[in-house]
MIPARO-978384 format. One record per residue (C-alpha): residue in one letter; y, z, x. Coordinates in steps of 0.5 Angstrom, whole numbers, always signed. Last residue first. Layout:
N
+---------+-------+-------+-------+
| residuo |     v |     w |     u |
+---------+-------+-------+-------+
|       A |     Y |     Z |     X |
...
+---------+-------+-------+-------+
//
This chain:
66
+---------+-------+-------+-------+
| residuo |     v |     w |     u |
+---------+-------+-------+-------+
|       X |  +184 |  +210 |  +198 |
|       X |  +183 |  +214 |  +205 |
|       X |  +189 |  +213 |  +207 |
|       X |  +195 |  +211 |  +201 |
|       X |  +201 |  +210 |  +206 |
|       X |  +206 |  +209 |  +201 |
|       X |  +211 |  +202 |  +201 |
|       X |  +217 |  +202 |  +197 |
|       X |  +220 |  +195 |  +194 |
|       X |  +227 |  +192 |  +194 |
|       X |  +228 |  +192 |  +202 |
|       X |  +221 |  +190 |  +204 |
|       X |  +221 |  +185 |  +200 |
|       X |  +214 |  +184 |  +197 |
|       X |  +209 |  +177 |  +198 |
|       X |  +204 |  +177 |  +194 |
|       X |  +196 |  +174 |  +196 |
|       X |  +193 |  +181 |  +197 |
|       X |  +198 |  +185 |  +200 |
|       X |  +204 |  +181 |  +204 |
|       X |  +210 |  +184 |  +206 |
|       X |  +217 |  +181 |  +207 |
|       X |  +223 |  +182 |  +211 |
|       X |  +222 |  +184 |  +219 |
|       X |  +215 |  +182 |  +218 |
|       X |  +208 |  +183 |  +214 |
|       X |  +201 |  +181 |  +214 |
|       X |  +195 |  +183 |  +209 |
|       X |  +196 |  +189 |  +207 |
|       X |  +191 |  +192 |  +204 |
|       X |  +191 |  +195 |  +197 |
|       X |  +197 |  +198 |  +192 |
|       X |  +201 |  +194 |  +186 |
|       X |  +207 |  +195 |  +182 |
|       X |  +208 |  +204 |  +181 |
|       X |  +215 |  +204 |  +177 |
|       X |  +219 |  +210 |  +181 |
|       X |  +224 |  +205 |  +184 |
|       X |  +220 |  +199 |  +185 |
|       X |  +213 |  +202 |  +189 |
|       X |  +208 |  +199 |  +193 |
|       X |  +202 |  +203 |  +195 |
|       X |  +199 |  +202 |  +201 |
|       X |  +191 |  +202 |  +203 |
|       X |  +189 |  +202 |  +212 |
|       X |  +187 |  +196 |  +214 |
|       X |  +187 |  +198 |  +221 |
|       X |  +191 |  +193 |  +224 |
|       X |  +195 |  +191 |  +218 |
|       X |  +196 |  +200 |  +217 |
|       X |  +198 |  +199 |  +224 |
|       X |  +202 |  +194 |  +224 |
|       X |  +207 |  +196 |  +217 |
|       X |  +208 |  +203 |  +220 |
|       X |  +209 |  +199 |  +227 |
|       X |  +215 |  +195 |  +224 |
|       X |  +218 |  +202 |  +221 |
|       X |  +219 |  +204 |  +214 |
|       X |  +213 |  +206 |  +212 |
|       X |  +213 |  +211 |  +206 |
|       X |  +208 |  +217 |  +207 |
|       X |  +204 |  +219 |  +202 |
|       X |  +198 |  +220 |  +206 |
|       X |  +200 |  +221 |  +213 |
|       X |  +203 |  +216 |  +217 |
|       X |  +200 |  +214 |  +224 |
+---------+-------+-------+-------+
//
């Protein structure tokens, strides 16, 4: 489990917050886009509420507890 503020970077990052539902925060650059629960995710994108995000152009925080 990561811990809060946390960047998920690995394909178990994004499963477990999947899994668990815990919130991410997705960043571009330093510019705050969205945050939520993740819906699903592979080894390209990630889905949150709906929005596909490129996991190489975007930064994904772990918010636990959000």
């Amino acid at each position: 489990m990561l811990h809060q503020g946390e960047i998920l970077t690995l394909e178990r990052h994004f499963q477990y917050h999947i899994q668990h539902a815990v919130p991410v925060e997705i960043y571009l650059g330093n510019v705050h886009v969205d945050i939520g629960i993740l819906t699903a995710a592979d080894e390209s994108f990630a889905e949150l509420q709906g929005t596909l995000y490129n996991r190489s152009r975007y930064t994904f925080i772990s918010r636990p507890g959000y």
